[in-house]
Biopython code that builds the backbone (N, CA, C, O; Angstrom):
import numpy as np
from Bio.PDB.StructureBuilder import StructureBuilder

atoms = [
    (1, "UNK", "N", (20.545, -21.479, 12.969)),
    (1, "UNK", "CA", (21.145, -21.909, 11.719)),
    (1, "UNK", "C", (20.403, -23.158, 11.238)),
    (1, "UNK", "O", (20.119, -24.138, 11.928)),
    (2, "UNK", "N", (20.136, -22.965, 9.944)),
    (2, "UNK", "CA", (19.153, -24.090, 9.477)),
    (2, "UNK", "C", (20.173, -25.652, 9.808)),
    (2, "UNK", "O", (21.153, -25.844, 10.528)),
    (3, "UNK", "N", (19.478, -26.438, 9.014)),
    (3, "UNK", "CA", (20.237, -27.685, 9.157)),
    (3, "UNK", "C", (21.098, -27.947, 7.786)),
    (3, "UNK", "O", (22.168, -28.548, 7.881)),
    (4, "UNK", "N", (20.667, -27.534, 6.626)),
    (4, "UNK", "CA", (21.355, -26.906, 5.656)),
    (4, "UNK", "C", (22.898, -26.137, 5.720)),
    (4, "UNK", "O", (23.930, -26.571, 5.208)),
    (5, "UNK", "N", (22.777, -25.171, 6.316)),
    (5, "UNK", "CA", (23.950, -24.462, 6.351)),
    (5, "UNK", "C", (24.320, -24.876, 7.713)),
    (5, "UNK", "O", (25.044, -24.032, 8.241)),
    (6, "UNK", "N", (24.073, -25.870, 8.442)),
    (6, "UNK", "CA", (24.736, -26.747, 9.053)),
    (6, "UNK", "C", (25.901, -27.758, 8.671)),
    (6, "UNK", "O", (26.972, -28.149, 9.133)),
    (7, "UNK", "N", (25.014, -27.978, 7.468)),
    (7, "UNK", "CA", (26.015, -29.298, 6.636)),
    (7, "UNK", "C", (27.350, -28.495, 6.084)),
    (7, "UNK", "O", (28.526, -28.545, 6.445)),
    (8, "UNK", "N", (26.827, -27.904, 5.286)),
    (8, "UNK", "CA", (27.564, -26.433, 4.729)),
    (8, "UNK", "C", (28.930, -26.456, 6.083)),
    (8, "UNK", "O", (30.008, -27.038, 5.963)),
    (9, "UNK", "N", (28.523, -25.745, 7.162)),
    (9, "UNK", "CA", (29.777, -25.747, 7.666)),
    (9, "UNK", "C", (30.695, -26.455, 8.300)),
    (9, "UNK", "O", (31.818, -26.398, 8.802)),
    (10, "UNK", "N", (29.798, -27.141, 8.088)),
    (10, "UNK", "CA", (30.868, -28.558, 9.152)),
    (10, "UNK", "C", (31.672, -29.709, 7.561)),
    (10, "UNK", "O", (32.443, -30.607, 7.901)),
    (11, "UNK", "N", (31.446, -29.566, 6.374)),
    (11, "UNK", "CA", (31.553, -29.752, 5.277)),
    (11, "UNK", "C", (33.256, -29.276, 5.133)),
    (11, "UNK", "O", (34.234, -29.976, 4.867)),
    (12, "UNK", "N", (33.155, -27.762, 5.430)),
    (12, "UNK", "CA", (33.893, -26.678, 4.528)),
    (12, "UNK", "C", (34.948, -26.485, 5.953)),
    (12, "UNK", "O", (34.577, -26.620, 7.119)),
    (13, "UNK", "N", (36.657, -26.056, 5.382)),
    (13, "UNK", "CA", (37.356, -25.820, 6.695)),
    (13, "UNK", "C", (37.024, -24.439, 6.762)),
    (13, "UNK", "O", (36.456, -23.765, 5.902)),
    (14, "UNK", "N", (37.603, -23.961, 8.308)),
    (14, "UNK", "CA", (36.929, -22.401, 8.500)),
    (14, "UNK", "C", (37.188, -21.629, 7.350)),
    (14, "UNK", "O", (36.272, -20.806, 7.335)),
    (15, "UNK", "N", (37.916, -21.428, 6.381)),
    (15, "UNK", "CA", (38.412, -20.189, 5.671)),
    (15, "UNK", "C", (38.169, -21.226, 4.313)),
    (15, "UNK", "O", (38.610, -22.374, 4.269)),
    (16, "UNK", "N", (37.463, -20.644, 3.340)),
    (16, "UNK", "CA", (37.787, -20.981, 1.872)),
    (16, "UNK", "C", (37.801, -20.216, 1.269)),
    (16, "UNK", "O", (37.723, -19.093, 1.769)),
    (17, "UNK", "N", (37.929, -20.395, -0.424)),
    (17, "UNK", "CA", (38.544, -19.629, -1.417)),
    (17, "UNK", "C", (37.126, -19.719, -2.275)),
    (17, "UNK", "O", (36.339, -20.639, -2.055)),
    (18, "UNK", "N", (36.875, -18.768, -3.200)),
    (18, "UNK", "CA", (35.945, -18.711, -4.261)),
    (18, "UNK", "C", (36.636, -17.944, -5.540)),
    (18, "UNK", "O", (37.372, -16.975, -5.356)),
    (19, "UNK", "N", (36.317, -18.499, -6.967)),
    (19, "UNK", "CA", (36.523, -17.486, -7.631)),
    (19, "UNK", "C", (36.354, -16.170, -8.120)),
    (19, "UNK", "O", (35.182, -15.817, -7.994)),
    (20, "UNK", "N", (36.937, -15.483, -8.528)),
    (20, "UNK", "CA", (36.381, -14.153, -8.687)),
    (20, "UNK", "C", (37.140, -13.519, -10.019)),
    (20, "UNK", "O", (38.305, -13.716, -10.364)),
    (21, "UNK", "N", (36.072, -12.652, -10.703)),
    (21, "UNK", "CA", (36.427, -12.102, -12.092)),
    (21, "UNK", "C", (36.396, -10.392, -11.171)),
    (21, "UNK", "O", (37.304, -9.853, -11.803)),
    (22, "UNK", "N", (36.141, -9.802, -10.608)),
    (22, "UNK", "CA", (35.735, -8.566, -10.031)),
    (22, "UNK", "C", (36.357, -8.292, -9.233)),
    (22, "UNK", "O", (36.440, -7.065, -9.187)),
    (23, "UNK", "N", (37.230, -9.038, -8.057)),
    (23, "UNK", "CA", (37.890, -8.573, -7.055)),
    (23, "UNK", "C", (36.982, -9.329, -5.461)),
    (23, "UNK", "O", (37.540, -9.902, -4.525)),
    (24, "UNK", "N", (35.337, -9.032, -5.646)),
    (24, "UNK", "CA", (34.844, -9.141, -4.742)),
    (24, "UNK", "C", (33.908, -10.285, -5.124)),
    (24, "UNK", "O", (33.949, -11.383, -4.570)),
    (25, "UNK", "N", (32.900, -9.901, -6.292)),
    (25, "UNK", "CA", (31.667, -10.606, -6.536)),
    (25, "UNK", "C", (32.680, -12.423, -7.087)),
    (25, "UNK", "O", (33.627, -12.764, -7.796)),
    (26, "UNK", "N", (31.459, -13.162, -6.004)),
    (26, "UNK", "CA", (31.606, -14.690, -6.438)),
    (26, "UNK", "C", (31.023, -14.993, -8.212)),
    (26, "UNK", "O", (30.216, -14.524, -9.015)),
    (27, "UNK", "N", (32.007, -16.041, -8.117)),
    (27, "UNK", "CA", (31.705, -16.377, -9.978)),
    (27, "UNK", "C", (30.998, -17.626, -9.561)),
    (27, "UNK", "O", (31.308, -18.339, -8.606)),
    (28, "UNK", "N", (29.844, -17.831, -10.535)),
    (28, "UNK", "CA", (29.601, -19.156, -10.582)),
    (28, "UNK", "C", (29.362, -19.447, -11.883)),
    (28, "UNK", "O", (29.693, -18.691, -12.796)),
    (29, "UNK", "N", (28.579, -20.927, -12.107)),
    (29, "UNK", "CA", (28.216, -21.036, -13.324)),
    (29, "UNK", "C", (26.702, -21.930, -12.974)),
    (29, "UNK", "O", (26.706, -23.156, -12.861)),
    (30, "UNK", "N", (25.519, -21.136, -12.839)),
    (30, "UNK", "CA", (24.628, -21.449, -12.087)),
    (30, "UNK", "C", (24.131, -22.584, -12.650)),
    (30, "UNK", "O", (24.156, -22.712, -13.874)),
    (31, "UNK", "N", (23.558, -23.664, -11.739)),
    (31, "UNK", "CA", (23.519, -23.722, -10.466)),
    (31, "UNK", "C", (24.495, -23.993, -9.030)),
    (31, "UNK", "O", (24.347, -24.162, -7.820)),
    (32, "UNK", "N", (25.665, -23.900, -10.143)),
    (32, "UNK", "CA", (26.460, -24.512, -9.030)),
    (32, "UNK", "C", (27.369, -22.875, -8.924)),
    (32, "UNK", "O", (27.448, -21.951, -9.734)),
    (33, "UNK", "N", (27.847, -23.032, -7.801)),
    (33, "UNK", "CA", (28.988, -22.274, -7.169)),
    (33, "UNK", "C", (30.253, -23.458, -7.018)),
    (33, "UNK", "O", (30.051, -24.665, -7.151)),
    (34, "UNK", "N", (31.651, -22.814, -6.697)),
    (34, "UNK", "CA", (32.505, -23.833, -6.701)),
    (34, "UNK", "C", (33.463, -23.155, -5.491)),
    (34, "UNK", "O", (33.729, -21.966, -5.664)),
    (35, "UNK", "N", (34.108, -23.916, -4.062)),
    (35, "UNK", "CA", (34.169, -23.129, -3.482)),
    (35, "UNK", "C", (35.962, -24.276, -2.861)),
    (35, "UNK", "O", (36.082, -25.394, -3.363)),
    (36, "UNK", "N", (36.630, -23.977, -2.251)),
    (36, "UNK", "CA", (38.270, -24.531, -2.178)),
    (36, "UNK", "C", (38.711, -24.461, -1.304)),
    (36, "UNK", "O", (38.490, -23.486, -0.586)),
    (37, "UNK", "N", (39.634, -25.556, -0.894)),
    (37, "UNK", "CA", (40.427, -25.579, 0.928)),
    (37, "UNK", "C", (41.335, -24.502, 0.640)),
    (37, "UNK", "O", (41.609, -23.673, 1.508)),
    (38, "UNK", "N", (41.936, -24.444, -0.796)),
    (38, "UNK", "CA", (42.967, -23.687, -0.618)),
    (38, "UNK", "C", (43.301, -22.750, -1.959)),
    (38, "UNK", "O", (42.808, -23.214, -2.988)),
    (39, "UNK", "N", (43.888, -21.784, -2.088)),
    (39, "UNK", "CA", (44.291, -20.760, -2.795)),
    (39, "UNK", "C", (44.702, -21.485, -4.149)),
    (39, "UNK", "O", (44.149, -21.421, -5.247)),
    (40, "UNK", "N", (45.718, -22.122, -3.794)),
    (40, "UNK", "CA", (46.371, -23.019, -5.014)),
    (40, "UNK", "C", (45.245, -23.957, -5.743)),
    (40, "UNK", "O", (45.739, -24.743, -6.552)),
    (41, "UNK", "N", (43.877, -24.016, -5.611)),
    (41, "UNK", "CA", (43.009, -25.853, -5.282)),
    (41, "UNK", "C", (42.295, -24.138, -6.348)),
    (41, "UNK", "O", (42.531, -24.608, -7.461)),
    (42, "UNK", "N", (41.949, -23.330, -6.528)),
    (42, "UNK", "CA", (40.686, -22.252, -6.959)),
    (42, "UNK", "C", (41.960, -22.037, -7.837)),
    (42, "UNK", "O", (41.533, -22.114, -8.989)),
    (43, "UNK", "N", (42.866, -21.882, -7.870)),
    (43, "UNK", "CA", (43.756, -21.095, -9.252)),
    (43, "UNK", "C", (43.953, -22.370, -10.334)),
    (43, "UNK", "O", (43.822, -22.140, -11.536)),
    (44, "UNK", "N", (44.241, -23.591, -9.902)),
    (44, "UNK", "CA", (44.266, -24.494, -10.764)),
    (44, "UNK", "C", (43.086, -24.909, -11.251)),
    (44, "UNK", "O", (43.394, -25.518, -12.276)),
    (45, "UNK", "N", (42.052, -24.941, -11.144)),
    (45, "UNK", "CA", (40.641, -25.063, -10.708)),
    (45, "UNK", "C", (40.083, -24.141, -12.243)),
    (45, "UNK", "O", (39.372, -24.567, -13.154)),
    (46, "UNK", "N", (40.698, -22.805, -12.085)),
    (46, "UNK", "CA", (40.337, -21.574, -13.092)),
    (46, "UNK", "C", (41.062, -21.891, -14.458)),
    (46, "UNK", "O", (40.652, -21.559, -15.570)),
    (47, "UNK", "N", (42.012, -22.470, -14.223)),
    (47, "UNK", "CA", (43.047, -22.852, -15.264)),
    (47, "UNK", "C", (42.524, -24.038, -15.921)),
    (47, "UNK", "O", (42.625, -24.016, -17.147)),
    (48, "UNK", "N", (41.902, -25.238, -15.319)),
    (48, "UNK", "CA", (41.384, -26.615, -16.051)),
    (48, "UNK", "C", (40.186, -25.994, -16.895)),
    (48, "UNK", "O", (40.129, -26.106, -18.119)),
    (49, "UNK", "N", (39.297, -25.373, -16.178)),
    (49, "UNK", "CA", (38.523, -24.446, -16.861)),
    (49, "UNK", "C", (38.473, -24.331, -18.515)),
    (49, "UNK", "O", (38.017, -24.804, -19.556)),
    (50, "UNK", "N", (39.278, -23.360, -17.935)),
    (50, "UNK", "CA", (39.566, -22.466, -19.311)),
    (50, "UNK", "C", (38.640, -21.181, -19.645)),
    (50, "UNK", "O", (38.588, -20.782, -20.809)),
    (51, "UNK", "N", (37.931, -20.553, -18.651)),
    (51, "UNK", "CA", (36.744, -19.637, -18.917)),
    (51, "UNK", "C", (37.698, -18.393, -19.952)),
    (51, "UNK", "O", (38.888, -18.517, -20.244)),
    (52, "UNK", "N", (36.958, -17.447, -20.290)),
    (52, "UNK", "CA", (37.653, -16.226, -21.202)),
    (52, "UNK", "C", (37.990, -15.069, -19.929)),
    (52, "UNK", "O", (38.712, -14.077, -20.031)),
    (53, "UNK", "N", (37.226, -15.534, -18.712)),
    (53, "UNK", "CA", (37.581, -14.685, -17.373)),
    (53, "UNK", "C", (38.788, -14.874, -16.959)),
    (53, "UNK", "O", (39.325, -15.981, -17.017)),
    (54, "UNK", "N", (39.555, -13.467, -16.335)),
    (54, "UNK", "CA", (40.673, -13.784, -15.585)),
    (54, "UNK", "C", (39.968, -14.519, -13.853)),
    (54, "UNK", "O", (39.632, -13.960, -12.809)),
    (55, "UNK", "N", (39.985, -15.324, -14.091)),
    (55, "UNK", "CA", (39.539, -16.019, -12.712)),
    (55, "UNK", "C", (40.479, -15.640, -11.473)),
    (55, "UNK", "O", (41.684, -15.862, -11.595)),
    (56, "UNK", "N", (39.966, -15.047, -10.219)),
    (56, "UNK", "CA", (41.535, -15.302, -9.350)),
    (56, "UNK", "C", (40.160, -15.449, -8.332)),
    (56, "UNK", "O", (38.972, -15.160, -8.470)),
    (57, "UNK", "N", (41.362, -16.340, -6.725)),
    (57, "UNK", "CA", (40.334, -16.843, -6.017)),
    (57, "UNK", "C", (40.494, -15.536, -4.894)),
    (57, "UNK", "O", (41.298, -14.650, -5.184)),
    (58, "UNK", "N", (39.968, -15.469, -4.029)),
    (58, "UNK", "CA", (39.669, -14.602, -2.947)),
    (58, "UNK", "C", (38.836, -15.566, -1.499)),
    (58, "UNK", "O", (37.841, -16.286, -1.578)),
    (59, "UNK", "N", (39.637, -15.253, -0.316)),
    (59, "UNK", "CA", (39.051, -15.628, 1.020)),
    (59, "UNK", "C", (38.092, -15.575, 1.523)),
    (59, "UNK", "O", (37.811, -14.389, 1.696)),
    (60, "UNK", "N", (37.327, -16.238, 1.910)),
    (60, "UNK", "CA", (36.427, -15.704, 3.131)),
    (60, "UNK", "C", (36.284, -16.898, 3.690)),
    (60, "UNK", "O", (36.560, -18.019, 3.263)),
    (61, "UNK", "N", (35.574, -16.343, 5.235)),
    (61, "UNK", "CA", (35.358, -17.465, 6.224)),
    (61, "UNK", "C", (34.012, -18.016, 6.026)),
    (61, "UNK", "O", (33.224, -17.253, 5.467)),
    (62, "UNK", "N", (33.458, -19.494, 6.453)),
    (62, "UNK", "CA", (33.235, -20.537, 5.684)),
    (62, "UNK", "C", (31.872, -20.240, 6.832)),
    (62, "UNK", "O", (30.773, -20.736, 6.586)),
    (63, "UNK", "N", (32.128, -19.253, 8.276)),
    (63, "UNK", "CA", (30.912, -18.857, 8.966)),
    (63, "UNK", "C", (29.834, -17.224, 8.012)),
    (63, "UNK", "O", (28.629, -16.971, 8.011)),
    (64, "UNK", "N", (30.744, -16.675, 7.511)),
    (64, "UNK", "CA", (30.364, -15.577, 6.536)),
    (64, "UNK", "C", (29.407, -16.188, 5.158)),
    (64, "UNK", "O", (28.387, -15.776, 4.606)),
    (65, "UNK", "N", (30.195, -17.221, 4.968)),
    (65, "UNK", "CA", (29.725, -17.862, 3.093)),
    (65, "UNK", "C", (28.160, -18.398, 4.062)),
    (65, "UNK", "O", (27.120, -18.120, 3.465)),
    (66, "UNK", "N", (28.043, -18.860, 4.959)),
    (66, "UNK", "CA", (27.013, -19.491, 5.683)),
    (66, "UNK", "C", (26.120, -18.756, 6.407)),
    (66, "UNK", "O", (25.158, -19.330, 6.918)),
    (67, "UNK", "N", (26.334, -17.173, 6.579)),
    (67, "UNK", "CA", (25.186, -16.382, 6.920)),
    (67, "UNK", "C", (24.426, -16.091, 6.686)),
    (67, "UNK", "O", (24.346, -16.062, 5.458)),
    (68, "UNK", "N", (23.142, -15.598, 7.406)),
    (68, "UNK", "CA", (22.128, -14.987, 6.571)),
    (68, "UNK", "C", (21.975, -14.858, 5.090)),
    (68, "UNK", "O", (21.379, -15.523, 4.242)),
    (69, "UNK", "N", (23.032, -13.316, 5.052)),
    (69, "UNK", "CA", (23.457, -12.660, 3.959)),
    (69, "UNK", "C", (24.341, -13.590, 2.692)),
    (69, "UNK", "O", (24.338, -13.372, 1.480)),
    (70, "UNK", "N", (24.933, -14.473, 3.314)),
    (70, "UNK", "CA", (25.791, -14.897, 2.288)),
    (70, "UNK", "C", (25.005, -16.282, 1.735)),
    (70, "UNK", "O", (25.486, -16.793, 0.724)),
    (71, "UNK", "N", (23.830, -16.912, 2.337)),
    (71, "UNK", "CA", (22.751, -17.898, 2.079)),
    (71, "UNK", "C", (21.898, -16.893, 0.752)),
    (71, "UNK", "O", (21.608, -17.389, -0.337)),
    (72, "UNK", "N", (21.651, -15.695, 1.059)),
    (72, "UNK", "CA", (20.663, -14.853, 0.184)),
    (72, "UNK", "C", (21.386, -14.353, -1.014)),
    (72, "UNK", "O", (20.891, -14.073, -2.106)),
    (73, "UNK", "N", (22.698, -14.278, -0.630)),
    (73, "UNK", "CA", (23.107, -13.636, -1.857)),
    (73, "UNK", "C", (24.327, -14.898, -2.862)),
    (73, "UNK", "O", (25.244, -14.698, -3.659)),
    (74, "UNK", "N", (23.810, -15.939, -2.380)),
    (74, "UNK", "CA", (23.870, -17.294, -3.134)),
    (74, "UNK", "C", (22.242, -17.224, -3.607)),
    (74, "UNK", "O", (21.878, -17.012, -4.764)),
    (75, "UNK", "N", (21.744, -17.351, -2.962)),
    (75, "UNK", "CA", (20.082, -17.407, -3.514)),
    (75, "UNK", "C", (19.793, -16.270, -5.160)),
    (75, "UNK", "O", (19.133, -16.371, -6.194)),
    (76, "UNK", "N", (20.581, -15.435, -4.651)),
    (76, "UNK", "CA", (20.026, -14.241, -5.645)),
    (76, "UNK", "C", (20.625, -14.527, -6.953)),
    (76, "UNK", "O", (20.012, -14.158, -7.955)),
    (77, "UNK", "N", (22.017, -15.287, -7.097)),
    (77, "UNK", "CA", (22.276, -15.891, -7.825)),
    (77, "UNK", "C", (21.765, -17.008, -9.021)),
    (77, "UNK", "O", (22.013, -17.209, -10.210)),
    (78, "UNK", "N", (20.964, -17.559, -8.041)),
    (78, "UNK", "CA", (20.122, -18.774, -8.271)),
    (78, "UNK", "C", (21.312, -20.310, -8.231)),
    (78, "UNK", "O", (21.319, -21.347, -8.894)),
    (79, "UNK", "N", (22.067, -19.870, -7.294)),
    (79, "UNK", "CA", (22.646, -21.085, -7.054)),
    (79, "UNK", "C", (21.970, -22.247, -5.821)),
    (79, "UNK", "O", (21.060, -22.099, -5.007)),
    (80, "UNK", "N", (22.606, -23.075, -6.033)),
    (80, "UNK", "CA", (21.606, -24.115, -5.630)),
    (80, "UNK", "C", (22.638, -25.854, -5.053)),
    (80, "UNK", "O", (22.278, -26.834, -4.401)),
    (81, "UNK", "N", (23.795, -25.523, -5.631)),
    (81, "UNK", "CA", (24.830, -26.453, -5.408)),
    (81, "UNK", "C", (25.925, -25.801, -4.973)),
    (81, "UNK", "O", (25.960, -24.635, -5.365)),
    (82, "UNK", "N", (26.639, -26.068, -4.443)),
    (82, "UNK", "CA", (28.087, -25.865, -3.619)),
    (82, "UNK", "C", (28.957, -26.989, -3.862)),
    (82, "UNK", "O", (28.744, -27.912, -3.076)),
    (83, "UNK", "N", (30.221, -27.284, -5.030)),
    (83, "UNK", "CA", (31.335, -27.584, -5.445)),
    (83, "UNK", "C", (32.153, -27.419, -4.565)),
    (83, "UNK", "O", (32.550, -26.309, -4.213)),
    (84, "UNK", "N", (32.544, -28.568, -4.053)),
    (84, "UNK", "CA", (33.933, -28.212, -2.945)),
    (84, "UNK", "C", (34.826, -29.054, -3.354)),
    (84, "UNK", "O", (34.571, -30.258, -3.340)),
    (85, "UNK", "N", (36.099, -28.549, -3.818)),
    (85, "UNK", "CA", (37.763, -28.471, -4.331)),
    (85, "UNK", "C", (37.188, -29.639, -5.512)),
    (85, "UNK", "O", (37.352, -30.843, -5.315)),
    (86, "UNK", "N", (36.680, -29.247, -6.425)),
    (86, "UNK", "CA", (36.310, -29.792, -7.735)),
    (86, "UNK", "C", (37.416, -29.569, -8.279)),
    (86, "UNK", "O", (38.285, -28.789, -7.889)),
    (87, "UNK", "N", (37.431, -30.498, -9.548)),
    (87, "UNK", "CA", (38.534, -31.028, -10.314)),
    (87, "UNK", "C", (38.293, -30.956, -11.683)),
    (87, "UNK", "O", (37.065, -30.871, -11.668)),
    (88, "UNK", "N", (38.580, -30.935, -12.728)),
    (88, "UNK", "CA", (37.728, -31.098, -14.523)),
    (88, "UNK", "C", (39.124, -32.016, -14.963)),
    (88, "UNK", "O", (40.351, -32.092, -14.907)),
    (89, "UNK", "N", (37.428, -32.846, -15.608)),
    (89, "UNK", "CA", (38.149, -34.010, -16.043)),
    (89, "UNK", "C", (38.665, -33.611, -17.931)),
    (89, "UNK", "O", (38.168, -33.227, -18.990)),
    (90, "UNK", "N", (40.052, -34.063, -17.295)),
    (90, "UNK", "CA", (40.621, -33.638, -18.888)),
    (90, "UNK", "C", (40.297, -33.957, -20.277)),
    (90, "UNK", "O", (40.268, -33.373, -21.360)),
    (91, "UNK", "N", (40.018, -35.369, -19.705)),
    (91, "UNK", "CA", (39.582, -36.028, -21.138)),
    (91, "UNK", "C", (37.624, -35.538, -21.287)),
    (91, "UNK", "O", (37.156, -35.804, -22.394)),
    (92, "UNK", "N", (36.957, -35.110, -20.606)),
    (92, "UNK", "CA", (35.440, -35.077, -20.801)),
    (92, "UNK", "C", (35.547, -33.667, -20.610)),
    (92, "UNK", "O", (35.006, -33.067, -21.538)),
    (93, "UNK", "N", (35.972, -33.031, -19.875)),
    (93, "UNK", "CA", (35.844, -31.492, -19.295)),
    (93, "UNK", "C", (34.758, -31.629, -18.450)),
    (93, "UNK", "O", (33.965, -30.695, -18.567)),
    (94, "UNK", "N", (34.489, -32.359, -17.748)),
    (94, "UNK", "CA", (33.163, -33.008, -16.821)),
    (94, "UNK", "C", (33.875, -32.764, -15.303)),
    (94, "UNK", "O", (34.960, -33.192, -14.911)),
    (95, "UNK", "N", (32.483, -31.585, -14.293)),
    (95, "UNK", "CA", (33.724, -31.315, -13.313)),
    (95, "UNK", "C", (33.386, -32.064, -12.364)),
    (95, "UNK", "O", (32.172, -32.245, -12.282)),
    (96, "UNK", "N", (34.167, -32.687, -11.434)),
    (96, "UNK", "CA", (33.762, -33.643, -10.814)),
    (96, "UNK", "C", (34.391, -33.106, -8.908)),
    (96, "UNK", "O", (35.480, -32.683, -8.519)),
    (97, "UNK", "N", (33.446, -33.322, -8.371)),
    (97, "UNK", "CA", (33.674, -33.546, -6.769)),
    (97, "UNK", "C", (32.588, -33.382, -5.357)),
    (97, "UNK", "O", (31.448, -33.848, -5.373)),
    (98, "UNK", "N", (33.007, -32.849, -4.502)),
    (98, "UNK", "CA", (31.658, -33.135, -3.520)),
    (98, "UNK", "C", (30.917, -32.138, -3.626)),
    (98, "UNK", "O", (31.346, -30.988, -3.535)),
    (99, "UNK", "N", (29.712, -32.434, -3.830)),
    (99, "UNK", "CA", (28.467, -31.424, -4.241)),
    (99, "UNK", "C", (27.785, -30.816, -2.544)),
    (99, "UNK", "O", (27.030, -31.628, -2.011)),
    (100, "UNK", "N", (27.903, -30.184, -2.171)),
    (100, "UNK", "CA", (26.683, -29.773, -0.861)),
    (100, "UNK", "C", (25.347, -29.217, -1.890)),
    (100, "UNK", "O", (25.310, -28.631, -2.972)),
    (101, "UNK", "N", (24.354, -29.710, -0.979)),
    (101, "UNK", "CA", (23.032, -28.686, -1.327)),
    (101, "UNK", "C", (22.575, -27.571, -0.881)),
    (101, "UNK", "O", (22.910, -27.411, 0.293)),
    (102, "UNK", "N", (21.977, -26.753, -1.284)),
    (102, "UNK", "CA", (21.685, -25.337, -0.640)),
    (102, "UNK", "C", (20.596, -25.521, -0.411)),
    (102, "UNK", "O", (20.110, -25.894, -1.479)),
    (103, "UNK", "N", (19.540, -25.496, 0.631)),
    (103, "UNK", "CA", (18.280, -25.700, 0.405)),
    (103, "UNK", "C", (17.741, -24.191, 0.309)),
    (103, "UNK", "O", (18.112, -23.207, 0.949)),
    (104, "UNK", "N", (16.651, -24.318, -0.786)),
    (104, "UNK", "CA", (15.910, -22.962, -0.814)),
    (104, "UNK", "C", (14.940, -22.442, 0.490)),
    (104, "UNK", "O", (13.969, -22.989, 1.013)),
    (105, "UNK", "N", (15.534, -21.316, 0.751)),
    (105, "UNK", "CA", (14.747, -20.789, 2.059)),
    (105, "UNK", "C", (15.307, -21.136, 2.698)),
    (105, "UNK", "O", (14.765, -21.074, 3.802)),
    (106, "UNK", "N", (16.763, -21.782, 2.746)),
    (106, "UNK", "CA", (17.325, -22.087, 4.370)),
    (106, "UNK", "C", (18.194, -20.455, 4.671)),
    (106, "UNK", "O", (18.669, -19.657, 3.862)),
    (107, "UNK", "N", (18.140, -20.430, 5.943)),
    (107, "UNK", "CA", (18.791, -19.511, 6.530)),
    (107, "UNK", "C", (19.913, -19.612, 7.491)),
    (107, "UNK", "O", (20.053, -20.813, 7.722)),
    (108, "UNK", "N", (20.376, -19.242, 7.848)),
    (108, "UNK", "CA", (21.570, -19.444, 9.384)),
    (108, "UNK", "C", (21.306, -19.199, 10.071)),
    (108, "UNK", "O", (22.011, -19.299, 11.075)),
]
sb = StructureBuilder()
sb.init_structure("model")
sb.init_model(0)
sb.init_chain("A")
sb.init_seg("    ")
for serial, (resi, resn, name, xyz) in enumerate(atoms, 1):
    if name == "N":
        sb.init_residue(resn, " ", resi, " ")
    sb.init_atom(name, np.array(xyz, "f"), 0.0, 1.0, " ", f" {name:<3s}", serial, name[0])
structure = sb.get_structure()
């Protein structure tokens, strides 16, 4: 596991939330992805928003978001930042919270 998705998991608790317009596929708004301790933290999250998507969040474990596969298919995205339990600021709509980096070419 790179040192990258090192940070990544020791960052994130085992299980987080991502949004989702599809059921399955992660939403982002590239470069960033935006990712949540908790269920309630991704639904309010969709709501400050305001996207025209029905946003709802969906689980996964925080060793999965950090695999191989789940490093590449952030990559394919072209994401590049990782948002963890971000907030939008009401008065700016400016979203604010802890950024991780993805490094390009890192792997697990």
């Amino acid at each position: 596991m790179s040192n990258g998705a090192e940070a990544i998991l020791t960052a994130l608790p085992a299980r987080v939330y991502y949004l989702t317009a599809s059921g399955k596929d992660l939403w982002c708004r590239r470069p960033y992805t935006f990712v949540f301790s908790t269920s309630r933290a991704a639904e309010r999250f969709a709501t400050q928003l305001g996207t025209d998507l029905e946003l709802v969040p969906i689980a996964i474990s925080t060793t999965d978001l950090v695999s191989a596969d789940g490093l590449e298919a952030l990559r394919q995205q072209a994401v590049t930042r990782i948002f963890v339990d971000p907030e939008v600021d009401a008065a700016s709509g400016d979203v604010h919270g802890k950024i991780l980096r993805l490094e390009a070419g890192a792997s697990a």
